[in-house]
C-alpha positions, 0 to 999 in steps of 0.5 A: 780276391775273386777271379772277376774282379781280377779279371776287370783289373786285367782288362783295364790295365791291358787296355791302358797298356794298349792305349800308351802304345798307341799313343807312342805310335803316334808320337813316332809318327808325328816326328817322322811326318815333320820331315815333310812340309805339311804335317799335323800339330795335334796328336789326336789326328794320328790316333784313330777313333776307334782306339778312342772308343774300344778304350773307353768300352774296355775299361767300362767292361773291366769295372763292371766286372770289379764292381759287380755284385755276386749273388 
C-alpha cells in the first residue's frame, strides 16, 4: 500500500476519532447543563459548526488522497 493512501485512512480515522470525542463532549455537557432549568434537548446545539464542516473537509481530503491516481 502506498504511503498516500495511507496517509488518506489516517486522516479520516483521526478526524473520526476527533468527531466521537467532540461528540462525548457534548453529551457530557448536555448532562451537566440538565442540572440547571433551562437547557437544550438537541445535541447538535452543544457542537459547534466548525466540527461539522472541518470533519466533513478532513474526510474529502483523506479520500482524495485513497483515490487518487499516481501517474
Amino acid at each position: 500500500m502506498k504511503a498516500q493512501k495511507i496517509a488518506g485512512l489516517l486522516i479520516i480515522a483521526l478526524s473520526i476519532l476527533t468527531f466521537s470525542i467532540q461528540t462525548s463532549l457534548s453529551q457530557l455537557t448536555m448532562y451537566i447543563d440538565q442540572t440547571t432549568p433551562e437547557y437544550w434537548t438537541d445535541i447538535s446545539n452543544y457542537i459547534p459548526n466548525t466540527i461539522y464542516i472541518s470533519t466533513i473537509i478532513a474526510i474529502g481530503i483523506g479520500l482524495y488522497l485513497i483515490f487518487k491516481k499516481e501517474k
